[in-house]
C-alpha positions in Angstrom: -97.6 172.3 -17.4 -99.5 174.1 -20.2 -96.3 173.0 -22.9 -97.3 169.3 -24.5 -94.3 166.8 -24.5 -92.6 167.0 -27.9 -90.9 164.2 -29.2 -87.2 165.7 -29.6 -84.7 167.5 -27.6 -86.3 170.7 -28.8 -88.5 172.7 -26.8 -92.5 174.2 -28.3 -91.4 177.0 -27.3 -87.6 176.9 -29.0 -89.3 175.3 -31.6 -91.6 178.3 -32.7 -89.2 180.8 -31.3 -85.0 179.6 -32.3 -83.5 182.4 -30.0 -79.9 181.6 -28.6 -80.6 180.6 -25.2 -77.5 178.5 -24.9 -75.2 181.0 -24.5 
């Protein structure tokens, strides 16, 4: 996988990018 393992529940990705993808 080209994503590193962040410490938190939080994705890199969700991280740099907050879009609502829980809905």
């Amino acid at each position: 996988r080209k994503l590193k393992v962040y410490p938190g529940p939080e994705h890199p990705h969700q991280a740099q990018n907050p879009l609502p993808l829980s809905l």
